[in-house]
C-alpha positions in Angstrom: 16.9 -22.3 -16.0 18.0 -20.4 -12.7 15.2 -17.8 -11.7 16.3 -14.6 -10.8 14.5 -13.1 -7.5 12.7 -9.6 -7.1 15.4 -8.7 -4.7 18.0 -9.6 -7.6 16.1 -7.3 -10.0 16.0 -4.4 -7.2 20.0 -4.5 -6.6 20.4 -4.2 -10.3 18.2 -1.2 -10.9 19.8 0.3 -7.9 23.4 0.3 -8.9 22.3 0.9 -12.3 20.2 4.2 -11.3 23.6 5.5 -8.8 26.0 5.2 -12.1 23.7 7.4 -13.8 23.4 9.9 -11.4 27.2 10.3 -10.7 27.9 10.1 -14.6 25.2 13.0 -14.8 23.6 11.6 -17.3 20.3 9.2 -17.5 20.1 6.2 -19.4 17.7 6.0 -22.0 14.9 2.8 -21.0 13.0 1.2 -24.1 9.0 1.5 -24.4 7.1 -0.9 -24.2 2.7 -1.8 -24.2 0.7 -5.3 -23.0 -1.2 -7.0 -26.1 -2.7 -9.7 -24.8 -1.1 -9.9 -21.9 2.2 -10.3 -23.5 4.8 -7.2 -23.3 5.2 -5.9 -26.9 8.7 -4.8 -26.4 8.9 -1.6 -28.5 9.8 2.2 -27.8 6.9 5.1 -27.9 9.0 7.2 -29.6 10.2 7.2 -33.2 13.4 5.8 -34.1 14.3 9.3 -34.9 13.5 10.9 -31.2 15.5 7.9 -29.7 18.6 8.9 -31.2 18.0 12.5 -31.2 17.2 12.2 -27.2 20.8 9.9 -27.3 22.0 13.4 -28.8 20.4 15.9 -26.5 22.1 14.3 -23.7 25.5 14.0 -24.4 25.5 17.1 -25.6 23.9 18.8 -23.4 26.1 17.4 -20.5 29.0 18.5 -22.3 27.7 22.0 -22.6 26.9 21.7 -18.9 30.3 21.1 -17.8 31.7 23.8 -19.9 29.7 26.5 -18.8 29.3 25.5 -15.1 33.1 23.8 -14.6 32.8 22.5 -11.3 30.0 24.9 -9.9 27.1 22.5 -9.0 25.7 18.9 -9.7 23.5 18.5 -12.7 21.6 15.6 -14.1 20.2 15.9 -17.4 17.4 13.6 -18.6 15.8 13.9 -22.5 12.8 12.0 -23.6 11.3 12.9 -26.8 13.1 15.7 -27.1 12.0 17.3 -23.7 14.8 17.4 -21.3 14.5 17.9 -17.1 16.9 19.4 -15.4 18.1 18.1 -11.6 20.3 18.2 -9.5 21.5 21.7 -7.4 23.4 24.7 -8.3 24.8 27.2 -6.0 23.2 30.4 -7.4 19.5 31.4 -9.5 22.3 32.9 -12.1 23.5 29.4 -12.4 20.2 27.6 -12.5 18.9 30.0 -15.1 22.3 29.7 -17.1 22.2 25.9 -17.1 18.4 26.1 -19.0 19.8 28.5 -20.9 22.4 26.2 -22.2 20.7 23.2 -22.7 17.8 25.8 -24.6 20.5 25.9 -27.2 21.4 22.2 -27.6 19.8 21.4 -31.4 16.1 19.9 -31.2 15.4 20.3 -27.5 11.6 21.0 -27.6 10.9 21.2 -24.3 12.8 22.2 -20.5 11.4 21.2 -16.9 13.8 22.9 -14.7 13.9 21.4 -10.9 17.6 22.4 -10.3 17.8 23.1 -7.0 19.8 26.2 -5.6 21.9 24.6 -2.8 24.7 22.6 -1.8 25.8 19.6 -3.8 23.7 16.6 -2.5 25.5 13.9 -0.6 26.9 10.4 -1.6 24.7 9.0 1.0 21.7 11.5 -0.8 22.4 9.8 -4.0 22.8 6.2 -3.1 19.4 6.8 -1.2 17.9 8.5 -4.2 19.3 5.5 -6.1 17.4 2.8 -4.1 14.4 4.9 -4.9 14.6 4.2 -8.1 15.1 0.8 -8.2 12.7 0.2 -6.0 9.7 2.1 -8.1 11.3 0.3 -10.8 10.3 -3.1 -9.2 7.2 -2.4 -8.1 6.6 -1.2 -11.8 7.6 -4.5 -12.9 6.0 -6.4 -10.0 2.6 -4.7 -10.9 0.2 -7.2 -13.5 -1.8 -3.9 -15.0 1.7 -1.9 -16.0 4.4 -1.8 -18.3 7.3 -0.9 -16.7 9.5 -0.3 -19.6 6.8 2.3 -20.6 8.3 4.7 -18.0 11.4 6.5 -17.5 12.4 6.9 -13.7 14.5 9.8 -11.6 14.7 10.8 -8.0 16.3 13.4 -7.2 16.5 14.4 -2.8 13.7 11.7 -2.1 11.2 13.3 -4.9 10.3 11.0 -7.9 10.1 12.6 -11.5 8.2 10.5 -14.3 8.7 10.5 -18.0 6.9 8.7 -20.5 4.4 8.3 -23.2 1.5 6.9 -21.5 -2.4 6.8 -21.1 -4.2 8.8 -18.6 -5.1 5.0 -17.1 -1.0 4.1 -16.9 -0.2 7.5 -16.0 -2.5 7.6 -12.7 -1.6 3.8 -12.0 2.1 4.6 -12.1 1.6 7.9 -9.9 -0.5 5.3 -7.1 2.6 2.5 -7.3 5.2 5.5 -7.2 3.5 7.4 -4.0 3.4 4.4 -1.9 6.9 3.5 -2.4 9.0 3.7 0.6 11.4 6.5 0.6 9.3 8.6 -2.2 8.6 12.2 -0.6 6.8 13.5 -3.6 5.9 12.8 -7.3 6.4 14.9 -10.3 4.4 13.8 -13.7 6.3 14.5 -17.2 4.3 13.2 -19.3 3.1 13.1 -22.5 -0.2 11.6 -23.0 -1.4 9.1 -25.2 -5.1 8.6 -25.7 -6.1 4.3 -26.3 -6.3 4.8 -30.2 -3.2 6.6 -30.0 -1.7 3.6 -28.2 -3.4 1.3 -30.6 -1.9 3.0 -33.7 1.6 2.7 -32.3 1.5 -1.0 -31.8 0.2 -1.6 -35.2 2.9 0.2 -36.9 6.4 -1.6 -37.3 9.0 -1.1 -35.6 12.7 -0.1 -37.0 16.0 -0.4 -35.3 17.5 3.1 -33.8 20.6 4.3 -36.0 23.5 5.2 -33.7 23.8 8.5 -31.7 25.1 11.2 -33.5 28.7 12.0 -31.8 29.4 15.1 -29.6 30.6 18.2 -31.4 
């Protein structure tokens, strides 16, 4: 069996992080807890939550570019139904009419709006922001205490944004690996927080297969 190295793994979560961000529109990444030191691989949201976050984003992109044609670069990013915004905008009408939008996408919960008002970022921006990624994503999977799957990962102008259903414990371990990661200017916690009997609850219960995305309207 041919091994495949850590600077393999880092390449592939780089180009795969840069395809997101020019297709404005994060990838969803699968949950996932340690039992015994072996990875249980499951999601930390329902079934229902993964499709409905599926949903949200395409969507809500499509909304995006109808209302905001060519004005601006916007990521959009849902998990468990709450959705952060990235990206820049060239007005504060713009970046309040983009949450307004995605406000009205069906079973948003929640918005975290860091759209930035200014000029489009760079390629060279986003292929740096890119690296980023993959790189937190390595040390995530490098580290022996951490799940990485449990955590979904977006840089946006050097600063890091977090998502995830986590304990306070994989939360502040995450936030230490993140910060000390080369390129990371600052972090930014979206999280929701599980406490251990929470945790323990969800690996006990089964686990059922995602139905497809619903299609966009």
């Amino acid at each position: 069996m041919k091994l495949i190295s850590r600077q393999s793994i880092l390449g592939v979560l780089a180009a795969a992080s840069l395809c997101s961000s020019l297709t404005a529109c994060a990838p969803l990444l699968m949950g996932g807890a340690m039992v015994g030191g072996t990875m249980m691989a499951i999601d930390r949201r329902t079934s229902g939550a993964q499709v409905e976050d599926e949903g949200i984003e395409l969507r809500g992109t499509i909304r995006l570019r109808e209302a905001l044609a060519e004005r601006g670069h916007v990521n959009l990013t849902s998990y468990n139904r709450q959705v952060l915004l990235t990206g820049e905008v060239p007005t504060d009408n713009d970046r309040q009419l983009a949450e307004q939008v995605i406000g009205k996408v069906e079973n948003v919960r929640g918005i975290v709006n860091e759209l930035a008002v200014s000029g489009n970022s760079s390629l060279t921006q986003r292929s740096s922001d890119a690296i980023i990624t993959g790189r937190v994503k390595a040390a995530f999977i490098d580290a022996k205490d951490l799940s990485a799957n449990n955590f979904k990962v977006v840089t946006e102008r050097g600063t890091l944004f977090l998502m995830g259903r986590v304990t306070q414990a994989e939360a502040t371990r995450a936030t230490e690996i993140a910060r000390s990661t080369s390129g990371v200017q600052k972090v930014v916690r979206i999280f929701e927080y599980l406490s251990d009997e929470e945790l323990r609850n969800l690996l006990v219960q089964p686990t059922t297969a995602p139905t497809p995305a619903p299609k966009a309207p």
